[in-house]
N, C-alpha and C positions, 0 to 999 in steps of 0.2 A: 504494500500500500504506500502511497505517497499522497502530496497535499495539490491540492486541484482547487482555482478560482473560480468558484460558482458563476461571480457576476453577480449583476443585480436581476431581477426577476423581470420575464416579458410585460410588454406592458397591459395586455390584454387579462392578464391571470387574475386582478384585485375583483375586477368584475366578478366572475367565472368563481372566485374563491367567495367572495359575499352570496351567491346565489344558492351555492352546493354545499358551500361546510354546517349551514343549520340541521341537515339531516344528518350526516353523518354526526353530530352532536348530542340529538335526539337519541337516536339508539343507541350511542358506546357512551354517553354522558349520562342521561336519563333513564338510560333501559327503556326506551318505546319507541313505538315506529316501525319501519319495514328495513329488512336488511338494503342500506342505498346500492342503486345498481348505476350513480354513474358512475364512470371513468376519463372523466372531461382530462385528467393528467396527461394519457396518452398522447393528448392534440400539440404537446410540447415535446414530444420522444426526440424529433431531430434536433431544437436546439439544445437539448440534454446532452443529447450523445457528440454535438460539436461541441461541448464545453470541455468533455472528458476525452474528446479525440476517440472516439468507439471506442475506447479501453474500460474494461470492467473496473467499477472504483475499490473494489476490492483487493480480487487478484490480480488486475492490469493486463489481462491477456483481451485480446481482440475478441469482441463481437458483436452480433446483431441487436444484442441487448432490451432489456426493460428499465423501466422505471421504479426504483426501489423505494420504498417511503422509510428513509433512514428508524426514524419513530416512528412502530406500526400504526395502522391505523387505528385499531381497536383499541389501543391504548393512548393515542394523543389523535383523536378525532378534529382535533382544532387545527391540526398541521396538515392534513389529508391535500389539503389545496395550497400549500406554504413553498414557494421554490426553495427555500433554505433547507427544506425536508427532504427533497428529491437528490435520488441518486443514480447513477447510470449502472447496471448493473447485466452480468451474465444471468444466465436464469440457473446455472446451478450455487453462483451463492445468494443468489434472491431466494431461491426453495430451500436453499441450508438455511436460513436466516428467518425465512416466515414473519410467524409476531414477534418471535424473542425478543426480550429484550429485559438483559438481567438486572440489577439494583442498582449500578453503577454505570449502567448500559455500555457505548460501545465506541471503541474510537472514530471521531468522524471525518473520512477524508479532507472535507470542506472547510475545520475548525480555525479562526483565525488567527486566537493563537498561538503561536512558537512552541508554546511547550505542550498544546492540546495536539500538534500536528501527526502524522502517521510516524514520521521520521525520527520522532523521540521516543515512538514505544516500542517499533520490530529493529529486528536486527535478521540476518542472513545468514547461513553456513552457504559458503557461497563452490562446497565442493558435492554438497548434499541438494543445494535447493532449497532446504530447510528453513521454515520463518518461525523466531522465536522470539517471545514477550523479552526485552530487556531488562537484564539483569539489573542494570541500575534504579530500574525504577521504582519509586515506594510502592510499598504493601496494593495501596488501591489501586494505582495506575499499572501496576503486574496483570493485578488479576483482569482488570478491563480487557487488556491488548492478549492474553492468554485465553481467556472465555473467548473472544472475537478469535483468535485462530481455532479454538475448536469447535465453534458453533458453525462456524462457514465454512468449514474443513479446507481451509488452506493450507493446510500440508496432504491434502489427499496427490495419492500418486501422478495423477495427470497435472498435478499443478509443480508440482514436483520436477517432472519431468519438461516442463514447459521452460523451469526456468535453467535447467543444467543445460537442452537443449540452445537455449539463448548465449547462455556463457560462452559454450563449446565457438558459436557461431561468431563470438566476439572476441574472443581470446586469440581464435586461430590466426586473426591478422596483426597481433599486437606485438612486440617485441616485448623481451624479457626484462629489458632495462628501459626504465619509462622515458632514461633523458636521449632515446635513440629514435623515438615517436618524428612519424615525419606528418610534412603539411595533412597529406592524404589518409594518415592514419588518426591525425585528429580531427577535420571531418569523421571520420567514422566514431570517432569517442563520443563527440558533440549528438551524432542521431542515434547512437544506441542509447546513448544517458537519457536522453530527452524524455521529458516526461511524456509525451508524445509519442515514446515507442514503445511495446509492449515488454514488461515483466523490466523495465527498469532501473527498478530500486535494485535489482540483485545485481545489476550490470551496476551499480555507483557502488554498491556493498563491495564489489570486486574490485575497480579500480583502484577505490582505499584501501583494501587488504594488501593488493599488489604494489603498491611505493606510488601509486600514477595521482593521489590526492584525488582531492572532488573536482566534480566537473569544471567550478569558475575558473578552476587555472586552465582550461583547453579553449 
């Protein structure tokens, strides 16, 4: 996961969100009513998914994607219609992910602080693939970023495999000594990091491991 500039919300949605969130209020706020059947969110999928560049805001792996309501609906009915709630999402951690959402909930791609952001909570084994809650972080903010990789099963195998596959594919052009990097291989640093390309974060996780620093020096 990394951190992604939502923007500010279309201007059409305040409308759209005054008209539709009373129901959905009614029955997860009140207990009455009919389960709501709209899904007026959809009508913004594409400027969603150009925010996040088709990459899942989760895993970051490319795709055709849905719209995820970071805080389910059932549970924060008043956000159903809110851009700051929307997230770009695969549909296998949309369906790992459902309503859940535990005491402390969940880290939010979009957060605007520094130390809320994805970046402070995972860290990579970057020989495994493997994303794990960082060690430094205190007691609460462990278990947030630790629940979030096992609720969404971001260590499941295909995810796994997506991001060694990516290494493999970035590494094989790179020299062993970072200070031997030439113009054309940093271009290639610059579009692999970019958040812009998919499973990234492991690809920045690497370059710091390997002596090459973060991205702003390329």
């Amino acid at each position: 996961m990394h951190w992604i500039d939502r923007g500010p919300e279309p201007k059409n949605l305040a409308a759209i969100r005054a008209r539709y969130t009373p129901g959905w209020l009614r029955r997860y706020s009140n207990g009455s009513g009919r389960i709501p059947t709209d899904t007026k969110w959809l009508d913004f999928k594409n400027e969603l998914r150009a925010v996040f560049w088709g990459l899942c805001a989760y895993c970051e792996e490319m795709t055709p994607g849905e719209i995820d309501h970071f805080r389910p609906k059932s549970k924060f009915p008043r956000l159903v219609y809110v851009w700051d709630n929307w997230l770009f999402s695969c549909h296998r951690c949309n369906h790992s992910k459902s309503n859940k959402w535990p005491k402390f909930g969940y880290v939010d791609p979009c957060a605007i602080s520094s130390t809320e952001q994805p970046e402070f909570f995972f860290i990579f084994d970057t020989e495994t693939g493997y994303m794990s809650a960082n060690p430094e972080l205190n007691i609460e903010h462990y278990r947030i970023a630790d629940n979030m990789i096992k609720d969404l099963g971001l260590n499941e195998d295909y995810h796994l495999k997506m991001r060694i596959y990516c290494i493999d594919m970035f590494k094989e052009g790179m020299p062993r000594d970072p200070s031997q990097v030439t113009e054309g291989q940093r271009r290639t640093i610059r579009k692999f990091a970019s958040r812009s390309s998919h499973c990234s974060s492991v690809i920045r996780a690497w370059l710091e491991m390997n002596g090459f620093g973060v991205v702003a020096d390329w």
